[in-house]
C-alpha positions as CSV (number, residue, x, y, z in Angstrom):
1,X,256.9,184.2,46.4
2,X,259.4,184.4,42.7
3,X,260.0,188.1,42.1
4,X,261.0,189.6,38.6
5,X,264.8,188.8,39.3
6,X,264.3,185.1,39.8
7,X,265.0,182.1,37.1
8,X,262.7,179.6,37.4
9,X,263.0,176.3,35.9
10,X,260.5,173.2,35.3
11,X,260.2,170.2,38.1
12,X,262.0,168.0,36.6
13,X,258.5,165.7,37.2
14,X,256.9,167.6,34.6
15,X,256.0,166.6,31.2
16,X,254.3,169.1,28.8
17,X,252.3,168.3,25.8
18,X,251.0,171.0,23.0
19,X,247.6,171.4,21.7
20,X,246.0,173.2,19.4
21,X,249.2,174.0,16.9
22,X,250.9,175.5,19.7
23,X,248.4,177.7,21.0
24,X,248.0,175.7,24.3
25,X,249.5,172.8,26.5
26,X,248.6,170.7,29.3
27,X,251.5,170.1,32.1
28,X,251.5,167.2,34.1
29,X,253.3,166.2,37.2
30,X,254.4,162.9,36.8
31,X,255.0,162.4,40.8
32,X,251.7,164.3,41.9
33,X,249.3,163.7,39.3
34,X,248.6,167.3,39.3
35,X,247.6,168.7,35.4
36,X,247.6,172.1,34.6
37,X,246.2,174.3,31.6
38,X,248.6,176.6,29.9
39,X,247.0,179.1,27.1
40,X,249.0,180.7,24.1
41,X,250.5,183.0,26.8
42,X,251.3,180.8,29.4
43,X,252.5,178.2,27.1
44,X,255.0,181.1,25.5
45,X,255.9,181.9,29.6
46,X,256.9,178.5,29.9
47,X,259.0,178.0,26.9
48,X,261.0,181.3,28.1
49,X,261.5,180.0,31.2
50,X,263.3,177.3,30.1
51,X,265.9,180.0,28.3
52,X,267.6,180.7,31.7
53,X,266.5,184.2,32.0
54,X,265.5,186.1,34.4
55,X,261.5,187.0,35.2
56,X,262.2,190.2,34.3
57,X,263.2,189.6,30.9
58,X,260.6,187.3,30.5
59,X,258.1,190.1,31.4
60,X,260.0,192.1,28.5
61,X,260.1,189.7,25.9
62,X,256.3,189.2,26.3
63,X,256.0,193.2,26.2
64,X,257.2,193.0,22.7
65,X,256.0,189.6,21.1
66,X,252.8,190.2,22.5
67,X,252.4,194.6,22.3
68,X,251.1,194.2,25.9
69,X,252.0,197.1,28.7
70,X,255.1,196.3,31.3
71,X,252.6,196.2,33.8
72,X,249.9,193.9,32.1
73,X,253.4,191.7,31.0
74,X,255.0,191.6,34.9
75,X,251.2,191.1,36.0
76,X,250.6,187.9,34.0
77,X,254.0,186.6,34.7
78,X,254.5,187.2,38.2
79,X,250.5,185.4,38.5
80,X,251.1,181.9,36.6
81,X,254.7,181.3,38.3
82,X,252.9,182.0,41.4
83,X,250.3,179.4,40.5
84,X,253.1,177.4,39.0
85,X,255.0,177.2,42.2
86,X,251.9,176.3,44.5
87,X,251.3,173.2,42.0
88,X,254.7,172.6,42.3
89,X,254.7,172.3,38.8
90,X,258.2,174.6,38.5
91,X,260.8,175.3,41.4
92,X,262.8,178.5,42.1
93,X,266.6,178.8,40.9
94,X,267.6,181.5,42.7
95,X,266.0,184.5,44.6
């Protein structure tokens, strides 16, 4: 399981596409088939982790764009690359 010090980068599979003026997307896995739901949250998640930064500073940049509490920030981080990884939808760079 990705912890806050871990980069985590895309499947190269992947394909995303934005909705709603860039308040949502839908991933899809081109290999598996598997589609996933991102919200205005996850969608901002995902466009971080493509930065090269850890989850940690992620977590922080989320703190301030989005005047959330470090714990609600490392809460809904740590949760969607969790569900991220078991849809192999994104693969661990380092641990």
């Amino acid at each position: 399981m990705p912890d806050l010090n871990c980069r985590i980068k895309p499947d190269p599979e992947v394909i995303i596409t934005t909705l709603e003026e860039d308040k949502e997307a839908v991933l899809l896995h081109l290999g598996t088939k598997a589609y996933f739901t991102l919200n205005e949250t996850g969608l901002r998640i995902w466009q971080l982790m493509n930065s090269d930064i850890t989850l940690r500073e992620i977590s922080e940049r989320l703190q301030n764009e989005f005047d959330v509490s470090p714990e609600k920030a490392k809460k809904s981080v740590l949760n969607l690359i969790d569900e991220l990884v078991k849809e192999k939808l994104v693969r661990v760079v380092d641990e």
